[in-house]
MARLO-113201 format. One record per residue: residue in one letter; chain; x, y, z of N, C-alpha, C, O, CB in turn. Coordinates in steps of 0.001 Angstrom, whole numbers, padded with zeros to 6 digits. Glycine has a CB too. Example, Ala and Ser with C-alpha at 12.3 -4.5 7.8 and 13.67 -1.06 7.14 Angstrom:
% MARLO-113201
 aa ch     n.X     n.Y     n.Z    ca.X    ca.Y    ca.Z     c.X     c.Y     c.Z     o.X     o.Y     o.Z    cb.X    cb.Y    cb.Z
  a  A  013190 -005690  007800  012300 -004500  007800  013200 -003300  007800  014236 -003319  008465  011308 -004473  009046
  s  A  012850 -002250  007080  013670 -001060  007140  012900  000030  007870  013409  001138  008039  014084 -000598  005725
//
This chain:
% MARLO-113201
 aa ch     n.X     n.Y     n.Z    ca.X    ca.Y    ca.Z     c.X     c.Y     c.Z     o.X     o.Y     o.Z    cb.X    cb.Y    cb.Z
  x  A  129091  060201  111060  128457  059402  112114  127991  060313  113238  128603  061261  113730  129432  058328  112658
  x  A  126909  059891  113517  126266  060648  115223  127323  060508  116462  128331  059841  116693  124645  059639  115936
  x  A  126632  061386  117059  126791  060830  118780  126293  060084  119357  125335  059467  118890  126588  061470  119676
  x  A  126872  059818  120869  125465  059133  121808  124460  060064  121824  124767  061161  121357  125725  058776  123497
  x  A  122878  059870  122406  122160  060794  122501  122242  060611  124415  122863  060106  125350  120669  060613  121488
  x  A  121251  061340  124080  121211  061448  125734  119930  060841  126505  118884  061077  125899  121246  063054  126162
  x  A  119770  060102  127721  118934  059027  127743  117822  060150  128770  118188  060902  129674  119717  057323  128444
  x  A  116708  059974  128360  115417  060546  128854  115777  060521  130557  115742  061620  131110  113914  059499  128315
  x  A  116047  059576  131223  116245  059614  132442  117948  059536  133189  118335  058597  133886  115366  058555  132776
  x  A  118567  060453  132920  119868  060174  132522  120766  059836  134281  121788  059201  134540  120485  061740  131456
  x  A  119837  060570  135133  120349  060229  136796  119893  058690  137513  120245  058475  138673  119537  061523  137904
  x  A  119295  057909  136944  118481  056771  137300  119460  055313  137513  119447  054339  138266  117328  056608  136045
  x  A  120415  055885  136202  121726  054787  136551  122447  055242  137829  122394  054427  138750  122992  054747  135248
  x  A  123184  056513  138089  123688  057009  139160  122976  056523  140343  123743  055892  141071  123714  058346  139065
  x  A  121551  056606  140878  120914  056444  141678  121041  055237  142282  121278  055033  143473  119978  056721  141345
  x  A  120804  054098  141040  120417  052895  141053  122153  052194  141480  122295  051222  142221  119552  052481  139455
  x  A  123013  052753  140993  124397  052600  141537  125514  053110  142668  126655  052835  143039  124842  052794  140724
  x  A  124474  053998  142954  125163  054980  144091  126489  055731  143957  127388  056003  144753  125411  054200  145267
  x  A  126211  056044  142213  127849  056453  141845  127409  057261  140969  126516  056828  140240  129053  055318  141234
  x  A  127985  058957  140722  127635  059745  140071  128697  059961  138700  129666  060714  138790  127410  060759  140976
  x  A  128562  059633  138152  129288  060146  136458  129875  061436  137048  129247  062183  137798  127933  060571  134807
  x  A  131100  061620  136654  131266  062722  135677  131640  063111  134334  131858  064174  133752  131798  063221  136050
  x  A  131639  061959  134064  131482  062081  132386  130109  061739  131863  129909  060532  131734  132507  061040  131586
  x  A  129410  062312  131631  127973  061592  131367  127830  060672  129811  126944  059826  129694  126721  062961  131347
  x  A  128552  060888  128978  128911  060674  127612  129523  058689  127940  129233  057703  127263  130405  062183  126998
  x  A  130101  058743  128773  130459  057226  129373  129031  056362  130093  128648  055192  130079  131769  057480  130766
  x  A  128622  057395  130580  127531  056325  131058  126384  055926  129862  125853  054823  129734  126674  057013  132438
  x  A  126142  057189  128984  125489  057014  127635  125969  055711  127009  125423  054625  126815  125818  058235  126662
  x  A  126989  056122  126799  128115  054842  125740  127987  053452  126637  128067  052377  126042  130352  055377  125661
  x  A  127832  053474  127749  128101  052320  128794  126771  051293  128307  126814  050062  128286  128018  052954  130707
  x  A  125141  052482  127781  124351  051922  128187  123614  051543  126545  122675  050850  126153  123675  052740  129370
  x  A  124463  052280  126022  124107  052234  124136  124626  050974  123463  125802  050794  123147  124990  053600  123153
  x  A  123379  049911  123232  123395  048399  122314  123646  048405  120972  122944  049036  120182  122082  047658  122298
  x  A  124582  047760  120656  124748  047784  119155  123868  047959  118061  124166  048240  116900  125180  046828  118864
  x  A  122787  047769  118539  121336  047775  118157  121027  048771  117808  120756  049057  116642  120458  047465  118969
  x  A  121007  049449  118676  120761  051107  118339  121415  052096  117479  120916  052965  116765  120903  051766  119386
  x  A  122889  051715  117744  124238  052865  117422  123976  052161  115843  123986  052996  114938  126337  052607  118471
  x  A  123756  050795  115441  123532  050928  113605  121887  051345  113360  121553  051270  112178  123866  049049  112622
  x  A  121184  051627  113983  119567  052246  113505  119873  053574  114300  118833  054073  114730  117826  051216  114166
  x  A  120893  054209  114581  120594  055558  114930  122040  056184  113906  122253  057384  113734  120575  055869  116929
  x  A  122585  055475  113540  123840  055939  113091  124908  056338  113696  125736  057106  113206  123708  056708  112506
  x  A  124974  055639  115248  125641  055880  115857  127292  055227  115704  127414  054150  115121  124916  055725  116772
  x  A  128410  055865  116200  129936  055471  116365  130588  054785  117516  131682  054271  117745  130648  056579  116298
  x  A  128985  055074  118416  129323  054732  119721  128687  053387  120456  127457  053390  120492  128982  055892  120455
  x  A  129268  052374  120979  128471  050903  121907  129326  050822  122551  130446  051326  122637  128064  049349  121315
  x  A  128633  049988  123150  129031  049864  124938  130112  048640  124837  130761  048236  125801  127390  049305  126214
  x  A  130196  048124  123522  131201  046758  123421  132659  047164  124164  133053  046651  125211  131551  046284  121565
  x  A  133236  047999  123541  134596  048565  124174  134671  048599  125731  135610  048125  126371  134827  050074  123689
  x  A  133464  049278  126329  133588  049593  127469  133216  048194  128233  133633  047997  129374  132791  050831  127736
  x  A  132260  047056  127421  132078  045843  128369  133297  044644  128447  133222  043755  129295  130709  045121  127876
  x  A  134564  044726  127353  135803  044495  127559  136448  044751  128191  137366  044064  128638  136274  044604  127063
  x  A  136071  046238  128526  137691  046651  129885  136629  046374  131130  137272  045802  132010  138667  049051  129989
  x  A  135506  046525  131466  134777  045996  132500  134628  044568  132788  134846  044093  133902  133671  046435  132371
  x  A  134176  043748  131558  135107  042288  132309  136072  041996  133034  136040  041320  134063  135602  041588  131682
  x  A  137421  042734  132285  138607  042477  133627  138206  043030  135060  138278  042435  136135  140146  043337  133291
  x  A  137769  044308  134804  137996  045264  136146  136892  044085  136435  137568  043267  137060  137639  047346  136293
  x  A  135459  043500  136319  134567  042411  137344  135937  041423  137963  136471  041487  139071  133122  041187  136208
  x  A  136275  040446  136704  137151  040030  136776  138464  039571  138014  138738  038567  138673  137220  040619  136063
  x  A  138820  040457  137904  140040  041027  138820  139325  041336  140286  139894  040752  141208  140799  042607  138090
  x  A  138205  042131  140668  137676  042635  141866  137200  041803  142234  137066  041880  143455  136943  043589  141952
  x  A  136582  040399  141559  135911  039322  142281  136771  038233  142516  136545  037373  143366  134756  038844  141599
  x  A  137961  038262  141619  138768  037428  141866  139806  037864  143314  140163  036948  144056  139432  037251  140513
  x  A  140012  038565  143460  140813  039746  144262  139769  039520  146130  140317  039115  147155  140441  041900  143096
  x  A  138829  039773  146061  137915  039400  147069  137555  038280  147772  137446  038231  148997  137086  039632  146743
  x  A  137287  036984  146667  137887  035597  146706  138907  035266  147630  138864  034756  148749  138416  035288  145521
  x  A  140068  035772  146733  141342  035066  147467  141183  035825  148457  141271  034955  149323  142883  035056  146851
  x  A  140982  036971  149147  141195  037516  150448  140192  036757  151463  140380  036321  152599  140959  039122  150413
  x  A  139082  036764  150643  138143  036493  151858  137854  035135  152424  137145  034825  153381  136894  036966  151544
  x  A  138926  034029  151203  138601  032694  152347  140076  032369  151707  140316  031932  150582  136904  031249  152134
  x  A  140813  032644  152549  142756  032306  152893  142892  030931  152481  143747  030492  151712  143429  032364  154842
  x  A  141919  030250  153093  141678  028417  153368  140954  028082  152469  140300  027112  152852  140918  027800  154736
  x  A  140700  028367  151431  140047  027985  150119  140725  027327  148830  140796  028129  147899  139526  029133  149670
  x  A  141277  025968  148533  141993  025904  147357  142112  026468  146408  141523  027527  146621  141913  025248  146962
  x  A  142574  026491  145248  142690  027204  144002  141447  026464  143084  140742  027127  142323  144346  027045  143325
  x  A  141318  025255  143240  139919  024490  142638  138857  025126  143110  138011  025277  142229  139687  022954  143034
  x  A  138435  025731  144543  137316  025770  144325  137086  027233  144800  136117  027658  145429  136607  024662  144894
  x  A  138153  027898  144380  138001  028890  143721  137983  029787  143083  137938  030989  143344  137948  029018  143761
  x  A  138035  028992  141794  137946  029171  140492  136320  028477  140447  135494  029123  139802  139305  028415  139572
  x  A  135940  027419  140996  134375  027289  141328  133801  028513  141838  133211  029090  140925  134072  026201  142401
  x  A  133732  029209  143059  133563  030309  143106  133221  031562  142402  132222  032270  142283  134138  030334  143417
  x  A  134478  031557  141970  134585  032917  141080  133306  032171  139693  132331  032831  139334  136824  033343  140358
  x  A  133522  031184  139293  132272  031009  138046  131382  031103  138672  130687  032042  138281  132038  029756  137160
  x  A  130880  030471  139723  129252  030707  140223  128836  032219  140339  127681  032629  140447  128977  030034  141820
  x  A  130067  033029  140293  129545  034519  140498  129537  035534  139807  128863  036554  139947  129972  035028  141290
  x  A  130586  035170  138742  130684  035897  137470  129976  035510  136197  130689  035470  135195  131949  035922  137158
  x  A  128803  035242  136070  128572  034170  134702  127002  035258  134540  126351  035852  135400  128321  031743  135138
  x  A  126846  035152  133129  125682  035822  132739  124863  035563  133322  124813  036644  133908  125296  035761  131706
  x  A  123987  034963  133783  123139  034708  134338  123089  035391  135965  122164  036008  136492  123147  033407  134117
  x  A  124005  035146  136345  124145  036110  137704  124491  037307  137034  124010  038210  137718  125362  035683  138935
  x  A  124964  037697  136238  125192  039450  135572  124046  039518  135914  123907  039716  137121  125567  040009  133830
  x  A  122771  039399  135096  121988  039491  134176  120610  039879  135720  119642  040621  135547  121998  037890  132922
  x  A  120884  039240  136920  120222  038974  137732  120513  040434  138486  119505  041129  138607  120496  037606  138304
  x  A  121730  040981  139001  122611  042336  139010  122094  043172  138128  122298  044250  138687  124091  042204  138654
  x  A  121602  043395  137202  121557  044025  135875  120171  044495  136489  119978  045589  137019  121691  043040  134292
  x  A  118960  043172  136276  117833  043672  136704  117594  044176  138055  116687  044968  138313  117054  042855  136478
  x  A  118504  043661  139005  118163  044503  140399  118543  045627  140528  118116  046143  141561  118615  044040  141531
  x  A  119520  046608  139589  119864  048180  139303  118857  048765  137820  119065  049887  137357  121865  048292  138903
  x  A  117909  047924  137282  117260  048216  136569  117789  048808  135037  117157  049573  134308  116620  048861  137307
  x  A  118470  048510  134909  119297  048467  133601  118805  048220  132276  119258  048575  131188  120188  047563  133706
  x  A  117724  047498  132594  117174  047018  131371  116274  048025  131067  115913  047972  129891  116545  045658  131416
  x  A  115676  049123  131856  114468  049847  131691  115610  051182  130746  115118  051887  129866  113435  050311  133530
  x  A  116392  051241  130957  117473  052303  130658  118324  052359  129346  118659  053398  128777  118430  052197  131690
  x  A  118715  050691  128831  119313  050639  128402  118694  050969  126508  117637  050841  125891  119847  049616  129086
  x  A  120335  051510  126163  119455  051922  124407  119291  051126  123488  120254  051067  122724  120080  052890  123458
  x  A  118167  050265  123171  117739  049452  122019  117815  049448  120666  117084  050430  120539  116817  049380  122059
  x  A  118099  049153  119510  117152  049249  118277  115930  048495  118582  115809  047617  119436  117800  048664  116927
  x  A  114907  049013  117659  113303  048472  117694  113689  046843  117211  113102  046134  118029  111998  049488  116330
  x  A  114060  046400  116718  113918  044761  116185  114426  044283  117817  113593  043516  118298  115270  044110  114475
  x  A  115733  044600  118870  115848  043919  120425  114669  044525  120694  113842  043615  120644  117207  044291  121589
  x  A  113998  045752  121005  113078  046126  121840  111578  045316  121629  110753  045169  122531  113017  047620  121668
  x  A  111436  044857  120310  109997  043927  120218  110641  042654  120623  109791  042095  121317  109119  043781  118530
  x  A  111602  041965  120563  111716  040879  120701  112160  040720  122254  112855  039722  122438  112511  040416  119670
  x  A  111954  041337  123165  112040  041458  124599  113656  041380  124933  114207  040432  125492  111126  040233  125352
  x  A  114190  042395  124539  115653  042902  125151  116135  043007  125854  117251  042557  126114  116054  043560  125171
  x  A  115081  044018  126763  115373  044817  127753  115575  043526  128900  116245  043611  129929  114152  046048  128009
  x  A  114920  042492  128499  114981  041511  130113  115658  040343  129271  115214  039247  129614  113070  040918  131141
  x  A  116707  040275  128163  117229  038661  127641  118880  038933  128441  119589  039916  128222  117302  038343  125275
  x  A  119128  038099  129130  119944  038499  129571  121675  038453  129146  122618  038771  129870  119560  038103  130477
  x  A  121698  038115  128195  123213  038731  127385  122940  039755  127588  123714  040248  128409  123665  038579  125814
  x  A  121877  040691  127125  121883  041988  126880  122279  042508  127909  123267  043239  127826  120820  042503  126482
  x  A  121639  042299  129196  121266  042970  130504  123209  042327  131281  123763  042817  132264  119210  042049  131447
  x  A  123668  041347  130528  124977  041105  131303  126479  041953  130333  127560  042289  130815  125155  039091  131410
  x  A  126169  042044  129390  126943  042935  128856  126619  044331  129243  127601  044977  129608  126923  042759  127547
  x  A  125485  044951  129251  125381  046192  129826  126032  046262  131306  126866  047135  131547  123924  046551  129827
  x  A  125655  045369  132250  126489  045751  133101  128011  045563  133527  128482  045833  134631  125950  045522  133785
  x  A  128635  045082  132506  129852  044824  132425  130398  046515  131921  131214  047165  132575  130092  043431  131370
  x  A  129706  047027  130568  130404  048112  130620  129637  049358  131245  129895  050512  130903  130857  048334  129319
  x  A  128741  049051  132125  129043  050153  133121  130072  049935  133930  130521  050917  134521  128014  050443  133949
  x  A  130612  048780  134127  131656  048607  135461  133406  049193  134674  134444  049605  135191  131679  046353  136111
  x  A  133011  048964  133346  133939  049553  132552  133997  050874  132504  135167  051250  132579  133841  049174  131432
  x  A  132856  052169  132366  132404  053041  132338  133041  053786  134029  133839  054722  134085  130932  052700  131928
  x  A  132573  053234  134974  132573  053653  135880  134422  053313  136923  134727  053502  138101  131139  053098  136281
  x  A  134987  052922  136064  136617  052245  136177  137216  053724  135608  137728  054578  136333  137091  050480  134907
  x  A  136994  053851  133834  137159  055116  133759  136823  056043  134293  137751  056668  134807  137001  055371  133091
  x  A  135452  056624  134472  135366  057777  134933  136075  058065  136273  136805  059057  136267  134111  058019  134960
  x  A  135951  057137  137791  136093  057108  138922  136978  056845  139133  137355  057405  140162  135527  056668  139457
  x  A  138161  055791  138434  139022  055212  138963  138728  053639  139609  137560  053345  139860  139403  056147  139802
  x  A  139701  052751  139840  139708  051133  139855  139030  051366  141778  138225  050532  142194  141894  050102  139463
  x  A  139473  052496  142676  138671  052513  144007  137153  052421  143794  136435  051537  144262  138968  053850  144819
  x  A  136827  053271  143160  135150  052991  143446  134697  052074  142699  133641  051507  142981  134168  054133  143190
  x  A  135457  051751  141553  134405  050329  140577  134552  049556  141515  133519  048926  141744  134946  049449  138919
  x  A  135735  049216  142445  136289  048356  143391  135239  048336  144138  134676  047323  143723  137534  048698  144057
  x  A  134494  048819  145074  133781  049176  146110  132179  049136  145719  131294  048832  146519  134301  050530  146560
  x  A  131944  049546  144166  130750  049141  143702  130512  047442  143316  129535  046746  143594  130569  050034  142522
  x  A  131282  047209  142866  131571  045568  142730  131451  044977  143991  130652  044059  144173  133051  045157  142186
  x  A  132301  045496  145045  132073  044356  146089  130610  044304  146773  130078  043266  147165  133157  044535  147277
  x  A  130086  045509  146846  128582  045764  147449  127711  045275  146394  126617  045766  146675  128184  047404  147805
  x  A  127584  044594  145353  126942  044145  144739  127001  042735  144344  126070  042061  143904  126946  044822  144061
  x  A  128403  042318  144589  128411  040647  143940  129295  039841  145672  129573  038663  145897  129930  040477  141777
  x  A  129493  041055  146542  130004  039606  148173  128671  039110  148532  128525  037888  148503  130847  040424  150178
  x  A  127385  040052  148962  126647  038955  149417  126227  037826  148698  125835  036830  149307  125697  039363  149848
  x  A  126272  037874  147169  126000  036794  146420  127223  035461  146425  126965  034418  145825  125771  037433  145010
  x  A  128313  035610  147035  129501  035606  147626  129349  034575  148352  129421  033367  148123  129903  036717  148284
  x  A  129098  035274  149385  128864  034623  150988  127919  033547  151103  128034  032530  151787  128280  035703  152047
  x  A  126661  034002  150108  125530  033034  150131  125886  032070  149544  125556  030944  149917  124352  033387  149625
  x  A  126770  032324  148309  127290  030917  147496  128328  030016  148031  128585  028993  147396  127890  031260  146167
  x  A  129085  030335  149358  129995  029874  150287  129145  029109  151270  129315  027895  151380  130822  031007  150917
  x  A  128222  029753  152005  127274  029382  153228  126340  027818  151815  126194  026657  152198  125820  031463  154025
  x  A  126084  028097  150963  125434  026844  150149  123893  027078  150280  123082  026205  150591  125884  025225  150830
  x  A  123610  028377  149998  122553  029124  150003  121905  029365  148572  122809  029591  147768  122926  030301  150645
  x  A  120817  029390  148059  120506  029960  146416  120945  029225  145886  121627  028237  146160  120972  031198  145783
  x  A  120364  029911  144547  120181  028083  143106  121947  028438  142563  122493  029450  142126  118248  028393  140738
  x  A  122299  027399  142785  123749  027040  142004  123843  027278  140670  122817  026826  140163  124134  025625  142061
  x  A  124772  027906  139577  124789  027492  138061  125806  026544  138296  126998  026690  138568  125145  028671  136836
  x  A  124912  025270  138097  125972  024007  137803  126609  023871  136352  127748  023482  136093  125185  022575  138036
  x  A  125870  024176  135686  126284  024085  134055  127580  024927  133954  128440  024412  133239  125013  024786  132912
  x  A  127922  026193  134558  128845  026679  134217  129933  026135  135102  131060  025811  134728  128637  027940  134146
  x  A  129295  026057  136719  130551  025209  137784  131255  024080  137055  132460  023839  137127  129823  024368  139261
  x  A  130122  023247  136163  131035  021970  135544  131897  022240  134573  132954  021610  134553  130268  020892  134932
  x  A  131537  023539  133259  132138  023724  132717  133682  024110  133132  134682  023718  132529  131479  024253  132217
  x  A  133662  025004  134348  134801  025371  134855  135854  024525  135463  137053  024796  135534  134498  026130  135603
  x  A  135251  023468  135890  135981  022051  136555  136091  021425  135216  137275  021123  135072  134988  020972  137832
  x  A  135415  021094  134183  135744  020150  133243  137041  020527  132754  138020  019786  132663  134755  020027  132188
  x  A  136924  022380  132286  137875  022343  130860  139078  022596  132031  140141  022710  131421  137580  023833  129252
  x  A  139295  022726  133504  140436  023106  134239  140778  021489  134051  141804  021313  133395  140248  023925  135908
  x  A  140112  020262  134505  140968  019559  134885  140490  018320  133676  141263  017370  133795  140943  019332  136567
  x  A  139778  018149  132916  140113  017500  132292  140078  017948  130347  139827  017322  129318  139424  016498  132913
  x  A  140426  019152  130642  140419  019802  129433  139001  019718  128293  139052  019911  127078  141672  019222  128826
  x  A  138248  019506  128801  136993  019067  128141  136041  019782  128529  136056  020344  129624  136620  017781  128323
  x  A  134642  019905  127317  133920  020948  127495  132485  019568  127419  132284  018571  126726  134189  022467  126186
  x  A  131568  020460  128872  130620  018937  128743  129547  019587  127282  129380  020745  126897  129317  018446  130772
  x  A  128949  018197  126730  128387  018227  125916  127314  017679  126528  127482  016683  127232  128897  017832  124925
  x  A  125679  018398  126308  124379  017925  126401  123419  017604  125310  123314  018294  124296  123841  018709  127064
  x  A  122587  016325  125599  121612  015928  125029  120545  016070  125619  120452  016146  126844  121725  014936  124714
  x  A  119508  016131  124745  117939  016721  125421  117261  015915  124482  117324  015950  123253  117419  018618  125344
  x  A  116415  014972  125444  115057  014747  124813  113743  015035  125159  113777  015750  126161  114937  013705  124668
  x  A  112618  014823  124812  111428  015393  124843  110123  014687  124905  109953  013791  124079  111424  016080  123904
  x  A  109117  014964  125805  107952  014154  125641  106893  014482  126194  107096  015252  127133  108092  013041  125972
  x  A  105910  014250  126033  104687  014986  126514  103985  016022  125365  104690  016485  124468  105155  015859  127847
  x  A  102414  016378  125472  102235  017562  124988  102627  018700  125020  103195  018805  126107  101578  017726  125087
  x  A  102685  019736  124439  103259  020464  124320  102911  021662  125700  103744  022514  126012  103104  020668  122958
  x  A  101318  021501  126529  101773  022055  127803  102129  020973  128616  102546  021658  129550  100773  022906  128489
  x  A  102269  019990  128942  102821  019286  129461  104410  018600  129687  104954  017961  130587  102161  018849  129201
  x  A  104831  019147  128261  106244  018827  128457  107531  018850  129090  108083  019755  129716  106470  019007  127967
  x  A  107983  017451  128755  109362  016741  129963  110755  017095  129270  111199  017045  128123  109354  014608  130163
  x  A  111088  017364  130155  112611  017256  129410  113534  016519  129994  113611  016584  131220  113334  018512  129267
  x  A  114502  015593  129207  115410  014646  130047  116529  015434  129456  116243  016406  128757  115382  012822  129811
  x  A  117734  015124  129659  118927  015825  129494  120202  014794  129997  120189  014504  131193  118808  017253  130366
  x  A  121277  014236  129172  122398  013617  129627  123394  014926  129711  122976  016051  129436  122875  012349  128626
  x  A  124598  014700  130070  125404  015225  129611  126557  014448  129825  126643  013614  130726  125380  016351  129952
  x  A  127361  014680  129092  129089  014132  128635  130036  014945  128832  129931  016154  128621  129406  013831  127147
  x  A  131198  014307  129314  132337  014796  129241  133435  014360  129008  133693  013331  129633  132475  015202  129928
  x  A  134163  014707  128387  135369  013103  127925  135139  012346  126957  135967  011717  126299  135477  011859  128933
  x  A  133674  012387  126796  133108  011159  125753  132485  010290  127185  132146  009142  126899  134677  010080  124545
  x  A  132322  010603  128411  131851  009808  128691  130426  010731  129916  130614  011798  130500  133073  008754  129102
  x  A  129097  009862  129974  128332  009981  130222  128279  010395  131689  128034  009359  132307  127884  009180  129750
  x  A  128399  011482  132600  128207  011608  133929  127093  012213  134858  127183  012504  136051  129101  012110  134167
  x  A  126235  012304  134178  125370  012900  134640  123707  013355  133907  123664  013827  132771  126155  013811  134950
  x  A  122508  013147  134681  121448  013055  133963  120472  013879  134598  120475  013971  135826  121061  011756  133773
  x  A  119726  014424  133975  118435  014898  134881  116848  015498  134346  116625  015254  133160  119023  016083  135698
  x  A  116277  015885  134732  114740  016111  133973  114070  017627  134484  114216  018375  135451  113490  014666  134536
  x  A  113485  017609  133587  112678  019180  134224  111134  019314  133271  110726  018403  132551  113976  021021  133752
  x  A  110563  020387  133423  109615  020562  132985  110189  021887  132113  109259  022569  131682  108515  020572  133998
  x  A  111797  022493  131696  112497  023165  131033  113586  022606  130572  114179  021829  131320  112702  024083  131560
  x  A  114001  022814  129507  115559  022724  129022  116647  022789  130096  117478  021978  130505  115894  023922  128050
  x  A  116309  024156  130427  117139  024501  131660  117122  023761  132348  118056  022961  132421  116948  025442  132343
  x  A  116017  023697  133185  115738  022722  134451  116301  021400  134328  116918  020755  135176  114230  022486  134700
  x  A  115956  021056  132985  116502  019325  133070  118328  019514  133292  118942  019029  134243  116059  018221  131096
  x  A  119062  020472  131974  120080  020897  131869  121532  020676  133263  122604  020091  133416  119541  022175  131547
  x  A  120531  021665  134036  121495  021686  135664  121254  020661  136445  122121  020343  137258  121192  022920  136740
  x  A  120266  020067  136384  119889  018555  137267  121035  018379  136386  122049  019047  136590  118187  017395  137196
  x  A  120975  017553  135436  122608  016828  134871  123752  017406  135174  124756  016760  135476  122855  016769  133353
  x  A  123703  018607  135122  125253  018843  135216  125565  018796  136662  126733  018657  137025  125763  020291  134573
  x  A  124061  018961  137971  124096  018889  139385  125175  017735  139460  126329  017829  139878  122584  018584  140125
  x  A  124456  016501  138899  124777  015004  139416  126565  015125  138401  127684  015084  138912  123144  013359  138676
  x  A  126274  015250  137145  128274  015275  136805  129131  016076  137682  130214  015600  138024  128775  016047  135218
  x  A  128770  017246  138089  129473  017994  139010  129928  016921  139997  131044  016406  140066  128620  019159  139636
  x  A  128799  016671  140785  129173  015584  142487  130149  014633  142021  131253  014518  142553  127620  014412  143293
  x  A  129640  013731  140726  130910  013022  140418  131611  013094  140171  132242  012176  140694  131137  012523  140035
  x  A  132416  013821  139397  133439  014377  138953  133730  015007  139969  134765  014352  140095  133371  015033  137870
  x  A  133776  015823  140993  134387  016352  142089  134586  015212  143147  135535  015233  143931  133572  017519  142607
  x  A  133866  014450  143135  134090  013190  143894  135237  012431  143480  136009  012197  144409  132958  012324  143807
  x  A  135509  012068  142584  136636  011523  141723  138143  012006  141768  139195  011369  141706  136233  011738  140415
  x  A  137837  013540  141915  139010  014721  141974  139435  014106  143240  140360  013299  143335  138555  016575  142036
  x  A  138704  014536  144207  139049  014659  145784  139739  013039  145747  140912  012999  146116  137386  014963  147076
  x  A  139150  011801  145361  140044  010865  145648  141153  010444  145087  141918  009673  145666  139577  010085  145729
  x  A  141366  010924  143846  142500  010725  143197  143475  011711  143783  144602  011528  143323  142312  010834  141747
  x  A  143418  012503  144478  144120  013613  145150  144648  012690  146770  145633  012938  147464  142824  015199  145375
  x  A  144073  012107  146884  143933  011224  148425  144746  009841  148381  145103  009116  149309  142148  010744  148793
  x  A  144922  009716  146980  145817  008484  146829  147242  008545  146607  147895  007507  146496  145389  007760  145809
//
């Protein structure tokens, strides 16, 4: 089996992170897709390293959380911590350090637009945070984490920027009523014109609905409105 190779622009992650390797072979491995390591013959992906970088996200956002609002229940924040840890916010992190321009492909992800789908772009930056735990130690992943995911933090506290409701509900469903919501999507219109409606369920029972001119879009309108209710419900059964 090969090695990692070495990436054409190999200081661009450092830059873009404000954190210098000294292992350069970790940041390679950090940034090498499974994709590649079986069309290059490689031994080496970034899977390992985006496992121990989950915790270390994990732990540093959870860790920041509880410090930074004392007066915050344990419900909502564990809301919190999902609105800030979830692919989609990776993936958003990912492209603002440019990760995707960097990261190592096989040709079948690279035609099918890789570099910007964002599993890709949220696992890569998971094991750089893994990458950079090893090389540096838990202080600076610590310190790179917080300068990159508190103001997204603060803004999601202040009730600032688009919410992921789909995952907030998921996180309230399976905590408190052990249930994972289930969505339906229907469809109408021509095909540039098209609507999307969207229920979703939880329990088996219907809480929430909404529409878009996307999957998505319709998607979080529903889970917007199950969220309010279902948190509405919490708070009074807590009050009685």
């Amino acid at each position: 089996m090969g090695s990692a190779p070495v990436t054409a622009n190999p200081d661009r992650l450092d830059d873009a992170l404000g954190v210098r390797f000294g292992d350069p072979d970790l940041r390679v491995a950090a940034l090498t897709h499974r994709s590649f390591a079986f069309e290059n013959d490689l031994d080496v992906t970034n899977e390992r390293l985006e496992f121990l970088g989950d915790s270390v996200l994990g732990i540093v956002v959870t860790d920041m959380a509880y410090r930074s609002y004392p007066a915050m229940p344990e419900g909502q924040l564990a809301k919190l911590r999902a609105a800030i840890v979830n692919m989609q916010a990776l993936a958003e992190v990912a492209r603002s350090l440019g990760i995707g321009e960097v990261v190592l492909l096989g040709r079948g992800e690279e035609l099918s637009g890789g570099r910007d789908k964002a599993s890709i772009l949220a696992d890569a930056l998971e094991a750089v945070f893994g990458a950079v735990y090893l090389d540096r130690g838990l202080d600076t992943a610590r310190a790179l984490i917080e300068r990159l995911f508190r103001p997204r933090m603060e803004a999601y506290v202040r009730g600032e920027g688009e919410r992921d409701f789909k995952t907030i509900l998921q996180e309230l469903a399976s905590q408190e009523l052990h249930s994972l919501p289930d969505y339906h999507i229907e469809e109408e219109g021509p095909d540039h014109e098209k609507r999307f409606t969207a229920t979703v369920i939880v329990a088996g029972e219907r809480l929430g609905a909404g529409s878009g001119r996307t999957k998505k879009e319709a998607e979080q309108g529903a889970a917007r409105e199950a969220h309010a209710l279902l948190s509405e419900r919490l708070a009074s059964a807590e009050t009685r």
